[in-house]
C-alpha positions in Angstrom: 58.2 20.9 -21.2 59.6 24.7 -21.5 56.4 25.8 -23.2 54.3 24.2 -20.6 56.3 26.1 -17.8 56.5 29.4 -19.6 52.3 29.1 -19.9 52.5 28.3 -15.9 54.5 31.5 -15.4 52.0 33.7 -17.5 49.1 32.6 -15.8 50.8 33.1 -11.8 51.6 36.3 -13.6 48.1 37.5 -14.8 46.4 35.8 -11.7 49.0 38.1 -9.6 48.2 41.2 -11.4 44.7 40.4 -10.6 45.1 39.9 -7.3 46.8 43.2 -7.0 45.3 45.2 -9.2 41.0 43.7 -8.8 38.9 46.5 -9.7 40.4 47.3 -13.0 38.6 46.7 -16.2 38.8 43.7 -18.5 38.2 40.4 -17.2 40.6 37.4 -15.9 40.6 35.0 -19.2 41.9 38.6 -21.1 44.3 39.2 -18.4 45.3 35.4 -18.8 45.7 35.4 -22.6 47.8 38.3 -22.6 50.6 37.2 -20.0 50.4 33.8 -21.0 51.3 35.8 -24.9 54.0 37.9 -22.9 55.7 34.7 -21.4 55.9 33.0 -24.9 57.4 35.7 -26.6 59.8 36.5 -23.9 60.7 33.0 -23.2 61.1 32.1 -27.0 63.5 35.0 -27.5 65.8 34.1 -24.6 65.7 30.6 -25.5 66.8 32.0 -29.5 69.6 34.1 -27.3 71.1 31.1 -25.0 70.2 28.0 -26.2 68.6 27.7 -29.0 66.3 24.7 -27.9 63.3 24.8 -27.0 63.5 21.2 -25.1 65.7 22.3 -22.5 65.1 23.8 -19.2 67.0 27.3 -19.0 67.0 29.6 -16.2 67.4 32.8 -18.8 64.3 31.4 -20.2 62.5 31.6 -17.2 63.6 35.0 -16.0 62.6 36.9 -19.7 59.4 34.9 -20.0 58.1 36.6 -16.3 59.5 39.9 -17.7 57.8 39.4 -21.0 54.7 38.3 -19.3 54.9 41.5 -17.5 55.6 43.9 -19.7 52.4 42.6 -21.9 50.3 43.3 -18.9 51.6 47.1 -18.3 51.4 47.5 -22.3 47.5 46.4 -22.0 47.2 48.9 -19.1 48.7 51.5 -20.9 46.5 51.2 -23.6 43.4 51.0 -21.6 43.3 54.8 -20.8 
């Protein structure tokens, strides 16, 4: 159930990034894949920091999985100079 949420959260995250950001380059499914990648890493490591489970719903989990998802997205931007 935690994975399923922390892909949920990467893709409002990419499709908001989209949304604000249209006429930059690479498409949506790249966009996609990358903060759905961001939200699994950062979800994974809060839930290695808190819990330790990846079964249970945690609210740490949720807030480092938008912030990984995130951070993927302004990484990929960087990059894209």
């Amino acid at each position: 159930m935690t994975l399923i949420m922390w892909i949920a959260i990467g893709v409002v995250a990419g499709c908001i990034k989209r949304m604000v950001f249209p006429g930059r380059p690479g498409g949506c499914v790249p966009t996609l894949v990358l903060a759905v990648i961001g939200a699994l890493i950062g979800g994974y490591i809060a839930t290695y920091f808190t819990t330790g489970d990846l079964a249970t719903l945690h609210p740490a989990g949720f807030g480092v999985a938008l912030l990984g998802s995130i951070l993927m997205l302004l990484v990929a931007a960087k990059l894209r100079i």
